[in-house]
C-alpha positions as CSV (number, residue, x, y, z in Angstrom):
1,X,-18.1,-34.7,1.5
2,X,-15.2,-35.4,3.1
3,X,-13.0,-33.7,5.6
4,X,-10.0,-34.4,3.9
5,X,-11.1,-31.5,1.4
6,X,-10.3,-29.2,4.1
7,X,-8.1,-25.7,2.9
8,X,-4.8,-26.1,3.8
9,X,-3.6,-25.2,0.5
10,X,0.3,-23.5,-0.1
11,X,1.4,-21.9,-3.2
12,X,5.2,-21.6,-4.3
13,X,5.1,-18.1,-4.4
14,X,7.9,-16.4,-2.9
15,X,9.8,-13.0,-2.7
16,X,11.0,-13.5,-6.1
17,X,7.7,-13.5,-7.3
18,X,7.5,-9.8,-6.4
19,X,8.7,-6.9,-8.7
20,X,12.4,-5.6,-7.6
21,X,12.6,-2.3,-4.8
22,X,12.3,0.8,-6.4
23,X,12.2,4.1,-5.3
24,X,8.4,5.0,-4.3
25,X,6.5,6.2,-7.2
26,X,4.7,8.9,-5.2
27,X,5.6,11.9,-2.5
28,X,5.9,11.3,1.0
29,X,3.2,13.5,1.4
30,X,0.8,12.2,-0.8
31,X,1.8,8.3,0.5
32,X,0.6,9.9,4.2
33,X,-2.2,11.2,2.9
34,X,-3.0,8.1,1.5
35,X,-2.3,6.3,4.8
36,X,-4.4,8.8,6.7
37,X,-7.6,8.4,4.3
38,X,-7.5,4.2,4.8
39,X,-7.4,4.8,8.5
40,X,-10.5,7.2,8.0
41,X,-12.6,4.5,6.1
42,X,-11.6,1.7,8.4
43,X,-12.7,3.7,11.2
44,X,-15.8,4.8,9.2
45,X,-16.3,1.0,8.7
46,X,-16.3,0.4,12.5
47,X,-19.4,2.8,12.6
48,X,-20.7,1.1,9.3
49,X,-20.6,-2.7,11.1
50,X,-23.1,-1.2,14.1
51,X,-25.2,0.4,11.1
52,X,-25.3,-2.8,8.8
53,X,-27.5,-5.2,11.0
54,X,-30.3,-2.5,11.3
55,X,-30.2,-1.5,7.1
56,X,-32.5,-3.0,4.9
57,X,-30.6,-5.8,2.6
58,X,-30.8,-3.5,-0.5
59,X,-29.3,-0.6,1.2
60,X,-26.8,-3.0,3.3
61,X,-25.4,-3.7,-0.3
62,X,-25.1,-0.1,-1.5
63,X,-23.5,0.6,2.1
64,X,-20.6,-2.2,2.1
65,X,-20.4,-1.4,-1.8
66,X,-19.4,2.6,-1.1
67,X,-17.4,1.7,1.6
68,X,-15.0,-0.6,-0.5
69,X,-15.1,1.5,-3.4
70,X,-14.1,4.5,-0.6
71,X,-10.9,2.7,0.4
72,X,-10.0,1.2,-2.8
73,X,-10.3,5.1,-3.5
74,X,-8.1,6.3,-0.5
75,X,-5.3,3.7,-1.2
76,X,-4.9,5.2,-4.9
77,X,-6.4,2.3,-6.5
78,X,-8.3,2.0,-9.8
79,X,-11.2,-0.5,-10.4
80,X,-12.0,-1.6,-13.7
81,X,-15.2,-4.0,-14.1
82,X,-15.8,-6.3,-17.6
83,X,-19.5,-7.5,-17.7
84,X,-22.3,-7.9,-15.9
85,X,-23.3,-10.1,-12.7
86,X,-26.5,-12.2,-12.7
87,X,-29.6,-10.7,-11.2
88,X,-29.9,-13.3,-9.0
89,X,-28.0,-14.4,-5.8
90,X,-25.0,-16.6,-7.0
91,X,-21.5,-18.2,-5.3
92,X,-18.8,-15.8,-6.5
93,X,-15.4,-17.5,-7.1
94,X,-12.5,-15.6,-7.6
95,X,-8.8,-16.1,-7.8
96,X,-6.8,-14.9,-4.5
97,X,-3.6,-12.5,-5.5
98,X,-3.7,-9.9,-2.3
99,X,-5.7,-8.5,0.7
100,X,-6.7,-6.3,-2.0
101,X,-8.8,-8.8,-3.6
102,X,-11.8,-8.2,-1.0
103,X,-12.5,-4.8,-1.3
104,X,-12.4,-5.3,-5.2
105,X,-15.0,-8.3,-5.0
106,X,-17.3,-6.1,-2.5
107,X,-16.7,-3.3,-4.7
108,X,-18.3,-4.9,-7.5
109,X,-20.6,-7.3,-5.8
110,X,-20.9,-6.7,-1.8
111,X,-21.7,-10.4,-1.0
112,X,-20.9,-12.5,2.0
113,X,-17.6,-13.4,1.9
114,X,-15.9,-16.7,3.1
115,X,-12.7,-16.3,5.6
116,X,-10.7,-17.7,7.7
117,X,-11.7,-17.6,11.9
118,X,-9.0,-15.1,12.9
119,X,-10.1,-12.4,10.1
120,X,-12.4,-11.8,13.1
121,X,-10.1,-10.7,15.7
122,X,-8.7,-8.4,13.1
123,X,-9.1,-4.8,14.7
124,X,-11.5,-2.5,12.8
125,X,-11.9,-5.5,9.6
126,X,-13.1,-7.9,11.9
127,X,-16.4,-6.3,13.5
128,X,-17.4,-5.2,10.0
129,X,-16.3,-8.9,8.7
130,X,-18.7,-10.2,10.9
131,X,-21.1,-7.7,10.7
132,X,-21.7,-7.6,6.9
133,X,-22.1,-12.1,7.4
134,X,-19.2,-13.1,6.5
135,X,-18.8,-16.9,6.8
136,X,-15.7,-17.7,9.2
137,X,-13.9,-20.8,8.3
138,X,-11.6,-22.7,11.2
139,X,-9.3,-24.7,9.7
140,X,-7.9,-26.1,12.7
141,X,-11.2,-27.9,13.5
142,X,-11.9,-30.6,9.7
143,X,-14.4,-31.9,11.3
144,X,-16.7,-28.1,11.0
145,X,-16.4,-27.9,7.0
146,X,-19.2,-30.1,6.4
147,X,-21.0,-27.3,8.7
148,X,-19.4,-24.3,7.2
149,X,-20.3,-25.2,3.9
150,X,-24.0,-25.5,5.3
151,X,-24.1,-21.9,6.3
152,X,-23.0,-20.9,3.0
153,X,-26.1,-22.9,1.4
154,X,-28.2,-21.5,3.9
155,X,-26.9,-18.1,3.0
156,X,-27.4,-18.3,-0.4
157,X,-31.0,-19.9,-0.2
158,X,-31.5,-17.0,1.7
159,X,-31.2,-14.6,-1.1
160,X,-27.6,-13.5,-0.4
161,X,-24.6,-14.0,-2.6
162,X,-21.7,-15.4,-1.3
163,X,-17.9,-14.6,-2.2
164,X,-15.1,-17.2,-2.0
165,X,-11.6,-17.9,-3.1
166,X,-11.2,-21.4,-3.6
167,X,-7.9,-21.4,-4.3
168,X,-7.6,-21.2,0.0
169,X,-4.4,-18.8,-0.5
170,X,-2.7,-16.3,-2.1
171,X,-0.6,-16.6,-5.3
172,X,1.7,-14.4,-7.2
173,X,-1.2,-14.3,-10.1
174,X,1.8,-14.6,-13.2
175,X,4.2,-17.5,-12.5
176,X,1.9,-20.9,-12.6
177,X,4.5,-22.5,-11.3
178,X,4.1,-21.2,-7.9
179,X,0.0,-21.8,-8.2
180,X,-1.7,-23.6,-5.7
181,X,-1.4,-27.5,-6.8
182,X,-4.8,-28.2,-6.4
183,X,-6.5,-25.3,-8.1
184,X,-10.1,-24.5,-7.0
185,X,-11.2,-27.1,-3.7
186,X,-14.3,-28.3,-4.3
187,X,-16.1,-27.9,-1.1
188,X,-17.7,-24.6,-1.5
189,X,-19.3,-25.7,-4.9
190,X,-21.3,-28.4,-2.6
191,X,-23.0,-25.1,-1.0
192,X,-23.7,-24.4,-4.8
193,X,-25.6,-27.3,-6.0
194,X,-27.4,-27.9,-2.4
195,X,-29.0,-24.3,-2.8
196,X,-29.6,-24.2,-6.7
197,X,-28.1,-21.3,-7.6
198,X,-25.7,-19.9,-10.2
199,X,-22.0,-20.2,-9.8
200,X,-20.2,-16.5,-10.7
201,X,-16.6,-16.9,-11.7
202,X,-14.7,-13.5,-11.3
203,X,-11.1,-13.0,-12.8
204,X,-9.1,-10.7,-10.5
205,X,-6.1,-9.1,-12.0
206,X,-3.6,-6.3,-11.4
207,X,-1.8,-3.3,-13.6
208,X,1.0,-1.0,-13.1
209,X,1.2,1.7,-15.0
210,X,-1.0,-0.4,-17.6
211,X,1.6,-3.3,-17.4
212,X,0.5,-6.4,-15.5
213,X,2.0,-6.7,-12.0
214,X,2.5,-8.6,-9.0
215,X,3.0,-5.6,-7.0
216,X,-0.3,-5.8,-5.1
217,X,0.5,-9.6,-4.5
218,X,0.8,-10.9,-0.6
219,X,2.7,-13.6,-0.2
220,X,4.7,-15.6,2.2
221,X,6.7,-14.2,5.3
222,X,5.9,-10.8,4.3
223,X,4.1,-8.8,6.0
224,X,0.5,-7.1,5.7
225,X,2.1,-3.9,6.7
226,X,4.7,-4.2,4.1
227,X,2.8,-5.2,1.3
228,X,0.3,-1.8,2.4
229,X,3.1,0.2,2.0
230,X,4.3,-0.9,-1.7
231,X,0.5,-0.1,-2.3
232,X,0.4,3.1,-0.9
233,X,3.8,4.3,-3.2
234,X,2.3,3.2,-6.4
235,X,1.4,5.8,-8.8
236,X,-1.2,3.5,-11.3
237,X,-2.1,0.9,-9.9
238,X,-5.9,-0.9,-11.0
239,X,-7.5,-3.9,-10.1
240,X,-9.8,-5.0,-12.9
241,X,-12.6,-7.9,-12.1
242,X,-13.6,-9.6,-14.9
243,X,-17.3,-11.1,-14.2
244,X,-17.3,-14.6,-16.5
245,X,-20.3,-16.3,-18.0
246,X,-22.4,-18.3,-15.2
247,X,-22.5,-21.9,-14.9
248,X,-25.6,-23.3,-13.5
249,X,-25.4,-26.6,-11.9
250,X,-28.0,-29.2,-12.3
251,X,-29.8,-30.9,-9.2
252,X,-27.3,-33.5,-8.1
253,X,-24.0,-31.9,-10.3
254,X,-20.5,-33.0,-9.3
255,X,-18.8,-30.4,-7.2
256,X,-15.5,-31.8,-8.5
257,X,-16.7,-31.1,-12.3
258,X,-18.3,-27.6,-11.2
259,X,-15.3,-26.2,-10.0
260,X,-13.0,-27.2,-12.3
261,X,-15.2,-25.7,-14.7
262,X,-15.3,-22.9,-12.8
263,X,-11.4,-22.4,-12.4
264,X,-11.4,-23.1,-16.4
265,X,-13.7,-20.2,-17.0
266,X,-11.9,-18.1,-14.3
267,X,-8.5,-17.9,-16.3
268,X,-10.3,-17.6,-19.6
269,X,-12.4,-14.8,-19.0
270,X,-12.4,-13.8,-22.7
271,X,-11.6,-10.0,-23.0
272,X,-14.5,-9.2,-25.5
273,X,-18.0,-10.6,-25.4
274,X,-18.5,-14.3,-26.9
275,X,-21.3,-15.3,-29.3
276,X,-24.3,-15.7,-27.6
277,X,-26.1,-19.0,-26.5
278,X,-26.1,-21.8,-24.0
279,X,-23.4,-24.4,-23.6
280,X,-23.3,-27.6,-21.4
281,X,-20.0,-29.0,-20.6
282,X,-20.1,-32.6,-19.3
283,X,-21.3,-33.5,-15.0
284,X,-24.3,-31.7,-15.2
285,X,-23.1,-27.6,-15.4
286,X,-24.9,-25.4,-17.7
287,X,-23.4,-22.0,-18.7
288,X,-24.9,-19.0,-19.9
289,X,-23.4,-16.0,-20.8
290,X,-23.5,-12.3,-19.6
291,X,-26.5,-10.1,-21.4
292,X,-23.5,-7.9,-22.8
293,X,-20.2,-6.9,-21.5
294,X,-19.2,-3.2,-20.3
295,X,-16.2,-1.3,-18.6
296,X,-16.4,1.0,-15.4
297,X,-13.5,2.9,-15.1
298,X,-13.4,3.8,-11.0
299,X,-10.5,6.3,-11.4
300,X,-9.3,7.5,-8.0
């Protein structure tokens, strides 16, 4: 592996890409009340990070599970969850629209997740970042990938799922214009193959009002306080994560050919269940699909 695969990824997204200023869809009142209950569970989370390293794995899970499904809860946000996750510890890939997309993955899966180094400086995020094991990636320093992408094998042979967005930034999630050129980078899938384990593809989408949106997008020079607010004034918003079939790479598979197998499947996710029964698609990835598929409807 080389350095040169190293995420410095930029997507064409812009301010156009976001839906036009409206007046807020919800009170004042409520939009505070909103703002006070995410405050409550990110300060609950600072108490949850000292908690975590002394919890049993099991119960770490549930804990980091409730807690995300608690703030997706106090921001007004609706989770909806198509199919089912692999019993076994996997490398979760997911398309990367908005902050937004972390909670929803931990929500639904509460793996490690892979981040950039300043996540941990974040105040309240960043002790319970690094207290849950989340991988921190320093993309000013190439020469650490080949390392970082260790941990993340070592994780994952260590009975721990990991979450990443290979996509390295975030995109509108409509115009595919504005998509980052290079689609999914490659590295992570190396942590795949080294460990043996399943890659998870997960298809991460947002509704307004039961239309498709971009409202919960973060993009560009905006701000994260900015894009919190639009969040906090919608009315219906949902994020639904769509678990795809998993792909299981053979000893030796081509981490180029896994994820771009992997991207494929992550913005195909087929909205009803597919027939049954093993597939092999060329480098050495075998797929298998989900037992059955099902819908959890989170409401706030």
């Amino acid at each position: 592996m080389t350095t040169g695969e190293l995420w410095r990824p930029a997507s064409g997204c812009g301010p156009g890409c976001l839906p036009a200023a409206t007046d807020p869809s919800v009170p004042l009142p409520r939009r505070v009340g909103r703002l006070l209950g995410v405050l409550g569970m990110l300060l609950a989370g600072v108490g949850l990070a000292a908690l975590l390293p002394l919890l049993p794995a099991r119960n770490r899970r549930a804990a980091l599970r409730g807690w995300a499904r608690g703030t997706l809860r106090a921001l007004g946000v609706r989770l909806l969850v198509r199919g089912r996750l692999p019993h076994r510890p996997g490398l979760l890939v997911a398309n990367h629209v908005s902050w937004l997309d972390i909670l929803a993955v931990l929500a639904v899966a509460p793996a490690r997740m892979v981040a950039k180094r300043e996540v941990r400086d974040w105040p309240l995020v960043g002790p319970l970042a690094a207290a849950a094991g989340t991988v921190f990636v320093d993309r000013s320093r190439p020469r650490d990938l080949p390392a970082t992408v260790g941990r993340v094998a070592a994780a994952l042979r260590a009975g721990h799922s990991v979450a990443v967005f290979p996509e390295g930034t975030t995109w509108c999630g409509a115009a595919a214009d504005c998509r980052p050129a290079r689609g999914f980078r490659p590295a992570m899938f190396h942590a795949a193959v080294d460990a043996g384990v399943p890659v998870v593809p997960l298809r991460l989408g947002y509704r307004y009002a039961g239309d498709p949106t971009t409202l919960a997008a973060f993009l560009g020079e905006e701000t994260l306080w900015q894009s919190v607010r639009r969040v906090l004034a919608a009315r219906e918003l949902t994020v639904s994560v769509g678990v795809a079939a998993a792909l299981h790479p053979a000893a030796g598979a081509d981490r180029r050919v896994l994820a771009r197998a992997a991207e494929s499947a992550n913005h195909l996710t087929p909205a009803r269940p597919a027939p049954v029964g093993p597939a092999r698609p060329a480098g050495g990835v075998a797929g298998s699909l989900p037992l059955r598929e099902v819908e959890l409807d989170l409401a706030a």
